[in-house]
DRENNU-220182 format. One line per field, with one value per residue (C-alpha): x negated, y, z. Coordinates in steps of 0.2 Angstrom, whole numbers, plus 5000, padded with zeros to 4 digits. Layout:
N
xx <- [X,...]
yy <- [Y,...]
zz <- [Z,...]
***
This chain:
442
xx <- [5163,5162,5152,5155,5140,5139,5127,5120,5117,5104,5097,5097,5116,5119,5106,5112,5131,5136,5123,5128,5146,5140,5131,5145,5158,5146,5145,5164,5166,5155,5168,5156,5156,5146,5143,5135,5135,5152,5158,5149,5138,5121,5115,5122,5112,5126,5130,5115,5121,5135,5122,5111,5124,5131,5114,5112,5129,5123,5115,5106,5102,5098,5087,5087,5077,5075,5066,5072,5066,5083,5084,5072,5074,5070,5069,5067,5053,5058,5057,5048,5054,5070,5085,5083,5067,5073,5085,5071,5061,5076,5080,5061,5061,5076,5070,5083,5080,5076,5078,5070,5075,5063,5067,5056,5046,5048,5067,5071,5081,5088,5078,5093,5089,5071,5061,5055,5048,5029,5030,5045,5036,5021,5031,5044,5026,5021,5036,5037,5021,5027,5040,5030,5018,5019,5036,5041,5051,5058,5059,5078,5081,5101,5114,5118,5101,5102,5118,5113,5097,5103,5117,5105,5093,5108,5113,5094,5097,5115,5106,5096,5109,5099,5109,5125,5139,5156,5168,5188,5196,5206,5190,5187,5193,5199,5207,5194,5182,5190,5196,5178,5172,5184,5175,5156,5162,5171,5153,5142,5153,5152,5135,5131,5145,5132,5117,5123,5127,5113,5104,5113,5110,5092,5085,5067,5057,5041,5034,5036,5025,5029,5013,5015,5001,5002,5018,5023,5025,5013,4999,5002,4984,4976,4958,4949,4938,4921,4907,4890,4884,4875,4865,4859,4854,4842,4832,4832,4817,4810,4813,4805,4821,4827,4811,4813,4830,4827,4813,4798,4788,4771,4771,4772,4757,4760,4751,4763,4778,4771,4765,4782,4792,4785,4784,4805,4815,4817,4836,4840,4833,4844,4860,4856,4854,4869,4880,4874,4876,4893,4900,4893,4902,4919,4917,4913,4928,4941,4944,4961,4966,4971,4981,4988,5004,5009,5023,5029,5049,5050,5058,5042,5025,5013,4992,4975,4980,4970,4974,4961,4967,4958,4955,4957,4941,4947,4948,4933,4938,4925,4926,4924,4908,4902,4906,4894,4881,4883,4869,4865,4857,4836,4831,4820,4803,4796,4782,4786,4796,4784,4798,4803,4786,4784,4799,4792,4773,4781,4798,4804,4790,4790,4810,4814,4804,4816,4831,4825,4823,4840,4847,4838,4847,4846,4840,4828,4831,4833,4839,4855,4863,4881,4883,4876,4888,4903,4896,4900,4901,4909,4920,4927,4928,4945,4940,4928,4925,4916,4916,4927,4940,4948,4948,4960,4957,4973,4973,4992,5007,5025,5042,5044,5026,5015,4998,4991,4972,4960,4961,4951,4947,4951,4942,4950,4937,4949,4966,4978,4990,4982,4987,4980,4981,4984,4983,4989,4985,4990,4992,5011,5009,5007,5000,4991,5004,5000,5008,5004,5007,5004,4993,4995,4978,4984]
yy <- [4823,4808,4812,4806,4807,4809,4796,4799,4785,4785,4771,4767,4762,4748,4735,4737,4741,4728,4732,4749,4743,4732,4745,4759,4746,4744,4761,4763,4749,4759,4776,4782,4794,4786,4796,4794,4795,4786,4804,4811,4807,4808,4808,4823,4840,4850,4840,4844,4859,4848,4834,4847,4854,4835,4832,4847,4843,4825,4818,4807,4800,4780,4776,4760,4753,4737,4734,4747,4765,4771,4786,4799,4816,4825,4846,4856,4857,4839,4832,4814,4806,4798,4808,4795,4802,4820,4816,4809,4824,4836,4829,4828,4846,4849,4838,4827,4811,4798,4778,4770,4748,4743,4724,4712,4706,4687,4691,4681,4693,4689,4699,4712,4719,4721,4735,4729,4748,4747,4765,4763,4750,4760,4774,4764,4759,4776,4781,4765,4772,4791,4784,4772,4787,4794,4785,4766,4760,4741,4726,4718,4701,4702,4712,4706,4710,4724,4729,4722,4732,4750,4746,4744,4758,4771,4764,4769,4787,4789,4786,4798,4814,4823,4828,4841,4827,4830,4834,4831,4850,4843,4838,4854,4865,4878,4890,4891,4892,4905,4915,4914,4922,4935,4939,4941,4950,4964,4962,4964,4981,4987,4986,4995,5011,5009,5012,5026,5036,5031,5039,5053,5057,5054,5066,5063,5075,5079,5094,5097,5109,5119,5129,5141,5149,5169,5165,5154,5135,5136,5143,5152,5160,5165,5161,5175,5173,5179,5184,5184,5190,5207,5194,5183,5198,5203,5188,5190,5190,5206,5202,5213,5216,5222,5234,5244,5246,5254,5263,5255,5246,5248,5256,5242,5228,5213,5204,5213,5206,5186,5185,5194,5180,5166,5171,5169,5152,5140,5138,5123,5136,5146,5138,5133,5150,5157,5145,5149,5166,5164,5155,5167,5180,5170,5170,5187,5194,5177,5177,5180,5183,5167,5167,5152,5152,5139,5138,5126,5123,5107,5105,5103,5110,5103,5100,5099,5101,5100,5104,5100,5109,5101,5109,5101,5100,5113,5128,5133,5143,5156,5166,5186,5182,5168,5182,5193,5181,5175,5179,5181,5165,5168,5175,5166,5174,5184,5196,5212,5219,5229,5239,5244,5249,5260,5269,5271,5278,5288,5297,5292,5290,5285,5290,5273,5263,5270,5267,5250,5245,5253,5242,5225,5227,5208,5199,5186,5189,5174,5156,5151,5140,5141,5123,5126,5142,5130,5114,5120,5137,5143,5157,5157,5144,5140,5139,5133,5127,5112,5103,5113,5112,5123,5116,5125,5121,5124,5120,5122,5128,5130,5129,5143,5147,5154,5155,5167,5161,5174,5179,5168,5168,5155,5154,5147,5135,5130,5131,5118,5108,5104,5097,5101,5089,5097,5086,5087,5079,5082,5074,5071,5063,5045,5046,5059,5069,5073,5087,5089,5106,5114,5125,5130,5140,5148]
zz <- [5104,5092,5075,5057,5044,5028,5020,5000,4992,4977,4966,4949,4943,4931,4937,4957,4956,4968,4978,4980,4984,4999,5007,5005,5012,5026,5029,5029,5039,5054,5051,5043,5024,5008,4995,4977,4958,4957,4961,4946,4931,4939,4922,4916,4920,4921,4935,4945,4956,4962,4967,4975,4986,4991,4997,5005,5016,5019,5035,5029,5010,5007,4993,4985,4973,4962,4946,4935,4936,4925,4916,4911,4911,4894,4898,4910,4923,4929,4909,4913,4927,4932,4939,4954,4956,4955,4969,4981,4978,4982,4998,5005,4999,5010,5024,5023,5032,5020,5023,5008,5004,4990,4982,4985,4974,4981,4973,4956,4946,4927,4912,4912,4927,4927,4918,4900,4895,4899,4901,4914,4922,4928,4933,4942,4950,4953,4961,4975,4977,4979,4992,5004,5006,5024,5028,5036,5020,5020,5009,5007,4998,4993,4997,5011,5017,5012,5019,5036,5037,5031,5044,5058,5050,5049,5068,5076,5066,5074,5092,5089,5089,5078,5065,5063,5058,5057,5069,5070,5074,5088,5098,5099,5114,5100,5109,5124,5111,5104,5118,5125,5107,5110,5129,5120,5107,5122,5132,5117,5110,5128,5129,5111,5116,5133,5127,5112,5129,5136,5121,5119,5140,5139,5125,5123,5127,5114,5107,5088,5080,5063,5054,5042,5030,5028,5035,5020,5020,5004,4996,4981,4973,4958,4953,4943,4928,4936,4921,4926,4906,4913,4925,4909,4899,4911,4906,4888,4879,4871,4851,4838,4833,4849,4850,4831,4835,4852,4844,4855,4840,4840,4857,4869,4867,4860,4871,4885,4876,4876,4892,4896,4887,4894,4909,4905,4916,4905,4899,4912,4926,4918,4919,4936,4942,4933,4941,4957,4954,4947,4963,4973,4963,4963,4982,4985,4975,4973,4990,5000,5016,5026,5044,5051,5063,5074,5084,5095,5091,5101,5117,5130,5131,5123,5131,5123,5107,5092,5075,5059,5043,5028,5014,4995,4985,4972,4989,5000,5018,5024,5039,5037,5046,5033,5019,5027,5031,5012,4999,4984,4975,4973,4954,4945,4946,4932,4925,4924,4910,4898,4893,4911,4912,4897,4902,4922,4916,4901,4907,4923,4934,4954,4952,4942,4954,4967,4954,4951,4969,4973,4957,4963,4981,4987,4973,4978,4995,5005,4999,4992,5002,5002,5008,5024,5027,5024,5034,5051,5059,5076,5076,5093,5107,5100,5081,5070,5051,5047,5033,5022,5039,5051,5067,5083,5100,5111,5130,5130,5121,5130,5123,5110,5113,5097,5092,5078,5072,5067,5048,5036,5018,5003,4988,4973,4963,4949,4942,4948,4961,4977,4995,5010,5025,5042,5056,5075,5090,5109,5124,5121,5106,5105,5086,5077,5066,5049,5040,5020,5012,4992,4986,4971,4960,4944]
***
C-alpha cells in the first residue's frame, strides 16, 4: 500500500517566506502533505497545543534556517529563545526525524533579512550550533537549492519505510480486516471462558491454618499494680525517732544502731533491688493462663509444620515450669538488725530465730536471673520458648485435624495495644505465612 507523509515545516517566517513556498510546492508536487505556521500563528502561545499535536502527527519535520533567529519567547519555562527553537526541541523530544538546511554563509542576502540584534546574533549562533550537534545537517544557496535538496532528502527517508504515513481507506482490505477481527475476538473469548473452567475444575489444594488464643482471636488482659513497700521498709534505717516511739531508747547501743545503718544498700542498690523484686512479683501474681489452638481448616494435610508465636515487648510467656523454677531476686546484704536482736535475747528467744527463718523463706537464695528463664527452655519435643517465642513443632496435621499446646502463662509488663506476630511454615507452603493478632493490657 502507497504511503502519504506528513512533512512540518519550521523556520523563521518573514525573512524566508518564499523559501518556504518553494519547498511546500515541492513537497506537494511529490503527493505528499506540507504543513507549517501558515496554518496558525506560531507566535501566539495559546497556539501551542495545536503545534504540539501537528508535530506529533507528522512524519517528518524540515528545519530551515537563514539569518534571523525570529521571535523570542518572554514567559514560561521556554522565556528566551525563539518559538522556532521551541519547535526543534519538541520534536527531538518526540523523536521526530529531523532534516535540518542552514543558509550558507557564502549567500549575499539584503540587511532586511539578516539579524541586526547582537543578542539575536549569538543565539541564532548558539542554536545552529545546538542543531549540527549529533546530526548530518546541509548548506542550501537559494531556493531552488533548497527545494532540490529537501526533495532528495525527504525521497532517501520515504525509501526507508520507517515511518506510519497515511493510507487511503480503500487500499485497505476492510472487510477481511474486519471479518478477521471478528475470528480473534471469538478465539480470544473462548479461551478466557476455557481457563475460568479450567480454574473452577482444578481447585488448588493447600492447607490453611486458623489459631486461636484461649479460644479467642485476641488477647484481652489486665496488668495489676504490684507494691513492693513492705520490702523497702525492711531496710529502713533505725531513727531516734522510730526508737522513743517504740519505746526502745536508751536500750539498744548506739554503737549497734550506726554500724546497723551503714551497713544499709545505698539508695541506687536500693532501687535496683526493688525493681527486681517487683517484676518478680508481677510475674508470680500478673500472670494468666495461655492455650494455643490450631486447626487445620484447609483442604489438604499439611507436613513439618512449624509455628513461632512472638511475643510483643510489653508481654513475657513462661511455662508452669519456668514459674516454679523462678526466684526471688538476692537481698542486699546486711548486719544484723539490733532491734531484731533485743527483741530475740529479751522475749522471744530461739522461737523468733525460728520465726525469722520461716519469714526470710527464699531471700537470698540463688541469683536472679529472669533473663535466662525466658531465653530458651524446652517444654516438650514439640514446644519450646525462646526468646520471648513459643515455638510448635508438628510432623503432620490432616484435613479438619487439631492441635491443643500445653498451657502457658502471660505476664503483662504494661498498659497498652500490642500485636503479636505468629508465623507458619510447612512443606506445603511455598512462603512462610504470617498472621498478626491483638493483645490488649489494660
Amino acid at each position: 500500500m502507497e504511503k502519504k507523509y506528513q512533512i512540518f515545516i519550521s523556520s523563521t517566517y518573514e525573512d524566508l517566506k518564499e523559501e518556504r513556498r518553494k519547498v511546500q510546492d515541492t513537497i506537494l508536487s511529490m503527493y505528499q502533505f506540507p504543513i507549517g505556521m501558515e496554518m496558525f500563528s506560531a507566535a501566539d502561545e495559546e497556539q501551542w497545543e495545536i503545534i504540539q499535536e501537528t508535530i506529533d502527527s507528522s512524519d517528518y519535520y524540515v528545519l530551515i534556517i537563514g539569518h534571523r533567529y525570529g521571535s523570542i519567547i518572554e514567559n514560561g519555562e521556554c522565556a528566551g529563545i525563539s518559538y522556532t527553537q521551541k519547535e526543534y526541541r519538541y520534536a527531538a523530544k518526540k523523536q521526530i526525524p529531523i532534516l535540518a538546511f542552514l543558509i550558507d554563509s557564502s549567500v549575499a542576502v539584503i540587511p532586511e533579512k539578516m539579524e541586526q540584534n547582537t543578542n539575536k546574533r549569538k543565539k541564532l549562533d548558539a542554536f545552529i550550533e545546538e542543531v549540527k550537534r549529533g546530526r548530518t545537517v546541509q548548506w542550501w544557496t537559494s531556493k531552488e537549492d533548497l527545494a532540490n535538496k529537501v526533495m532528495n532528502s525527504l525521497n532517501k527517508q520515504f525509501a526507508r519505510g520507517k515511518r506510519p504515513g497515511w493510507v487511503r481507506a480503500n487500499g485497505l482490505k476492510l472487510e477481511e480486516t474486519q471479518a478477521e477481527l471478528v475470528e480473534i475476538s471469538k478465539e480470544n473469548r473462548r479461551l478466557r471462558e476455557e481457563n475460568e473452567k479450567l480454574k473452577r475444575s482444578v481447585q488448588q489444594r493447600k492447607p490453611i491454618f486458623e489459631v486461636k488464643f484461649n479460644n479467642n482471636e485476641f488477647i484481652s488482659c489486665k496488668c495489676k499494680n504490684v507494691s513492693v513497700n513492705d520490702i523497702e521498709a525492711e531496710f529502713m534505717p533505725i531513727t531516734s525517732e522510730y526508737l522513743k516511739d517504740a519505746g526502745l531508747e536508751g536500750k539498744i547501743p548506739q554503737k549497734d544502731i550506726d554500724n546497723y545503718n551503714s551497713s544499709l544498700p545505698s539508695e541506687a542498690e536500693m532501687r535496683e533491688y526493688l525493681d527486681k523484686y517487683k517484676i518478680f512479683r508481677g510475674i508470680k501474681y500478673n500472670n494468666i493462663p495461655f492455650v494455643v489452638k490450631i486447626k487445620n481448616v484447609g483442604n489438604c494435610k499439611a507436613n513439618d509444620i512449624n509455628i513461632q508465636i512472638h511475643m510483643p515487648t510489653g508481654v513475657r510467656i513462661f511455662s508452669k515450669a519456668m514459674l516454679e523454677e523462678l526466684k526471688e531476686p538476692k537481698a542486699p546484704e546486711t548486719l544484723e538488725n539490733p532491734i531484731n536482736s533485743f527483741y530475740s535475747k529479751s522475749y522471744l528467744g530461739a522461737a523468733t530465730s525460728s520465726l525469722e527463718n520461716i519469714f526470710n523463706v527464699g531471700r537470698g537464695i540463688g541469683a536472679y536471673n529472669i533473663s535466662s528463664l525466658t531465653n530458651s527452655f524446652s517444654i516438650n519435643n514439640d514446644e519450646e520458648i525462646k526468646d520471648n517465642c513459643l515455638n510448635i513443632w508438628n510432623r503432620s496435621m490432616i484435613h479438619t485435624g487439631e492441635y491443643e499446646s500445653e498451657e502457658y502463662y502471660l505476664v503483662p509488663l504494661k498498659i497498652g495495644k500490642y500485636e503479636m506476630e505468629v508465623r507458619i511454615v510447612c512443606e506445603e507452603f511455598a512462603e512462610e505465612n504470617i498472621q498478626k493478632y491483638e493483645i490488649i493490657v489494660e
